[in-house]
C-alpha positions in Angstrom: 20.2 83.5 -12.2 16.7 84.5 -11.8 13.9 82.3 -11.2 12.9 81.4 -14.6 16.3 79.8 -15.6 16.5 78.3 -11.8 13.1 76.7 -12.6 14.2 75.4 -15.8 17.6 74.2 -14.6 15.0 72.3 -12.0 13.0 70.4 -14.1 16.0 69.5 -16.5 17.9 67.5 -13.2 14.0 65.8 -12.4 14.0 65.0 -16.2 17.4 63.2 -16.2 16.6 61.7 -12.8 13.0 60.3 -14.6 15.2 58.9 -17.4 17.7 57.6 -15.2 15.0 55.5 -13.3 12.8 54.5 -16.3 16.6 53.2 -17.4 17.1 51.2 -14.7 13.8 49.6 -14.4 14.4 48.9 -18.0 17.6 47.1 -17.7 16.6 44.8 -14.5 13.5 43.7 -16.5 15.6 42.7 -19.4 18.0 40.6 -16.5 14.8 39.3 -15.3 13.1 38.2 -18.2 16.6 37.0 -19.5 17.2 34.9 -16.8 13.8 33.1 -17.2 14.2 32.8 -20.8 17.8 32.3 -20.7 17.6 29.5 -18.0 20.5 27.0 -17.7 19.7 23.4 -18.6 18.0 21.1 -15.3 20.9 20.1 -12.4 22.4 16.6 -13.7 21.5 14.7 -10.6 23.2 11.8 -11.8 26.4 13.3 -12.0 26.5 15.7 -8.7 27.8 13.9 -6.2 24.5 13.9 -4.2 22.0 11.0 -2.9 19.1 13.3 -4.5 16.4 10.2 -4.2 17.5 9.2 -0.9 18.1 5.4 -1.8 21.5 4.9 -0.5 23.3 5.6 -3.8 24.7 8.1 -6.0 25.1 9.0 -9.2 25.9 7.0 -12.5 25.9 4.0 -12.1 25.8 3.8 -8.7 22.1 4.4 -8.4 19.7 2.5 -10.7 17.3 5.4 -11.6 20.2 6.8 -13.8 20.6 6.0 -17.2 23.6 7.8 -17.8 25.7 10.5 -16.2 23.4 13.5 -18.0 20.4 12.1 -16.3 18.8 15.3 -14.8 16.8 12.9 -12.2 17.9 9.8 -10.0 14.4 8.1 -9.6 13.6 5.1 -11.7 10.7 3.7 -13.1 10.2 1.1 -10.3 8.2 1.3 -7.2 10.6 1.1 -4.7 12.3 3.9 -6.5 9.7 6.4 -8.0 9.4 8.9 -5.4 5.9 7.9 -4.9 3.8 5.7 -2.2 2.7 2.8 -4.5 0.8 0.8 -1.4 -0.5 4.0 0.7 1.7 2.6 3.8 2.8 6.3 4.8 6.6 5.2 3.3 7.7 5.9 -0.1 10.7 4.0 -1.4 14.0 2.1 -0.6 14.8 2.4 1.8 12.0 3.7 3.9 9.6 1.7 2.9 9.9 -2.1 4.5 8.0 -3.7 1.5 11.2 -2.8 -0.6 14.0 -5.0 -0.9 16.3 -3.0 -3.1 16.0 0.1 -5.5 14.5 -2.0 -8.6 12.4 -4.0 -6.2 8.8 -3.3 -8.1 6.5 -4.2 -4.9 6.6 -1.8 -2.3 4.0 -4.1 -0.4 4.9 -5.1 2.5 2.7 -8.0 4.0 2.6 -8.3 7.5 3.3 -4.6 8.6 -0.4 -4.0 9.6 -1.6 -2.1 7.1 -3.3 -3.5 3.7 -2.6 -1.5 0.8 -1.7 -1.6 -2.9 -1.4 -5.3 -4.4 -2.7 -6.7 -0.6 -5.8 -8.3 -0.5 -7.9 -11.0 2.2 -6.4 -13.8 -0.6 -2.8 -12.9 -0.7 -2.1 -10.9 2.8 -4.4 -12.3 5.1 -2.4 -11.0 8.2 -2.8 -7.0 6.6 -6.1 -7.7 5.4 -7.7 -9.6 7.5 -8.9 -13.7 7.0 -12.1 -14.2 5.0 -14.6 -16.2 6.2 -15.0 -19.9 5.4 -15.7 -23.3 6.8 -14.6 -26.5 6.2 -15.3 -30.0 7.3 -13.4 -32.6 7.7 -16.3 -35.5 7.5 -17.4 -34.0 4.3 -20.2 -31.7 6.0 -23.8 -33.7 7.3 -22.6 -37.3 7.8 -23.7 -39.0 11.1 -21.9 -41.5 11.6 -18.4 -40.4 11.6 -17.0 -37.9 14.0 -15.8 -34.3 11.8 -14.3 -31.2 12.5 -15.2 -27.8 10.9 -13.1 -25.1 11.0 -12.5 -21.7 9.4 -12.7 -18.1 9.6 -15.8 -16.2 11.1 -15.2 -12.5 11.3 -11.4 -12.9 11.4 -11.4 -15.0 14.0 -10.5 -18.6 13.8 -13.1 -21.4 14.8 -13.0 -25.5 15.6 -15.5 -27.0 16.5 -16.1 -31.0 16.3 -19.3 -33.6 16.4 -19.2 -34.8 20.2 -22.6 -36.4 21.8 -24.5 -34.8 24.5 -25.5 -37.8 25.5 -25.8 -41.7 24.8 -28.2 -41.4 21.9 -27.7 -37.8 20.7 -24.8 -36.1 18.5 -24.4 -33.0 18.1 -23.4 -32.5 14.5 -21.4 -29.8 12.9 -21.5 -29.2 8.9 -20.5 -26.1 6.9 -23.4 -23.8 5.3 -21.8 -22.0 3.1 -18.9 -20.5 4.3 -20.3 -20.7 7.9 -20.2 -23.6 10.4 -23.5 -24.9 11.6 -24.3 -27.4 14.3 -27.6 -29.7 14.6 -28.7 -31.9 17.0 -29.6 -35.9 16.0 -31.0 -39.0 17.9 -28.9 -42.0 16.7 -32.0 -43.9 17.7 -34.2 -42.9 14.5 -31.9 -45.0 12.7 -33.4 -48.3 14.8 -35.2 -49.7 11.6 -32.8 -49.0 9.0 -30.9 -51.1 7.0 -27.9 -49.2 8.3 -29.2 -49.0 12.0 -27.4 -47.3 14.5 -29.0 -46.8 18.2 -26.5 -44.9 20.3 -23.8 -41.6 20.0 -20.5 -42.8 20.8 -17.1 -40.3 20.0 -18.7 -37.9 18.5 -21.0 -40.0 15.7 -23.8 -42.4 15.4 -22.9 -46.0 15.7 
C-alpha cells in the first residue's frame, strides 16, 4: 500500500468516526428534548400512598386538600393547609402551626403564642399585641364628692389608682383625659358657701 492509499484509508476511518459522533450527539438530543416535551403527566399526590403536605393524612379522602384520587397536589385552599404562613409566626400549617386546629381550620392565628401576626391586632389579641391605652373612671371622671377609681392601660401596663385625701380638707382627685388618667388636687373647703357645701376630705371625696 503506499502512502497515498494509506492516507486515504486514514481519513475515511476519521470520517466514519466524525459521522459516528455527530450521530450520537444527534440521537441523545432527540431523548433529551423528547423527554422534556414528552414529559409524563404531574405525580397524583392524592393517590400515592404518601403524607406529601405533611398534615397527618393521606390521600383521597383521607386528607382534605384532595378533591379526588387524580388530584396532583394534597394542599387545600384553607390556611391551615396551604403550604403557606398566613400569620408570619415562623409555622406553616396543621400541624405545625399551634393557631390551627385541624386541616380546614381557616385561621392559622394563634393568640397568645407571643407573637402578633395576621388577623391579630391590640382589639382582638391584646396578650400578642400588646393592650392599648385607656382610662376609665368609675365616679364618671371630675366629681368631688364621691370616691372613684380610674383604671386602664398606659404603655401596656395596667394602672389603678383611686381619689384618697391627703389630708382633712384636701382630695386628691383622679379623672380620665382622654385615654390617660390624670390626678388634681382640691380643698373641700372652697365649697363653705355653697348651696351644696362640703368643708372636709373624708374616704377619698369631699363631704
Amino acid at each position: 500500500m503506499d502512502k497515498k492509499q494509506e492516507a486515504d484509508k486514514k481519513h475515511k476511518e476519521i470520517k466514519k468516526h466524525e459521522i459516528a459522533v455527530l450521530i450520537a450527539v444527534f440521537v441523545i438530543g432527540i431523548l433529551v428534548v423528547g423527554g422534556l416535551v414528552v414529559a409524563g403527566p404531574p405525580a397524583k399526590q392524592c393517590m400515592d400512598g404518601i403524607d406529601n403536605d405533611g398534615d397527618t393524612t393521606i390521600d383521597y379522602p383521607n386528607d382534605f386538600g384532595c378533591s379526588s384520587p387524580s388530584d396532583t397536589s394534597e394542599l387545600g385552599v384553607a390556611h391551615c393547609d396551604d403550604g403557606t404562613d398566613n400569620d408570619g409566626d415562623g409555622r406553616i400549617d396543621y400541624p405545625d402551626d399551634l393557631g390551627c386546629a385541624s386541616q380546614t381550620d381557616n385561621d392559622e392565628n394563634n393568640c397568645g403564642d407571643a407573637v402578633c401576626g395576621g388577623g391579630e391586632t391590640q382589639t382582638n389579641c391584646p396578650g400578642d399585641c400588646g393592650f392599648k391605652d385607656s382610662c376609665e373612671d368609675t365616679d364618671g371622671g371630675w366629681f368631688v364628692l364621691k370616691r372613684g377609681t380610674v383604671s386602664g392601660y398606659l404603655n401596656n401596663q395596667w394602672y389603678s389608682n383611686t381619689d384618697y385625701c391627703s389630708d382633712s380638707a384636701t382630695l386628691v382627685e383622679h379623672y380620665c383625659s382622654g385615654t390617660r388618667a390624670v390626678s388634681q388636687f382640691y380643698n373641700c373647703n372652697q365649697g363653705a358657701n355653697s348651696t351644696n357645701s362640703t368643708t372636709q376630705c373624708i374616704n377619698g371625696a369631699c363631704v
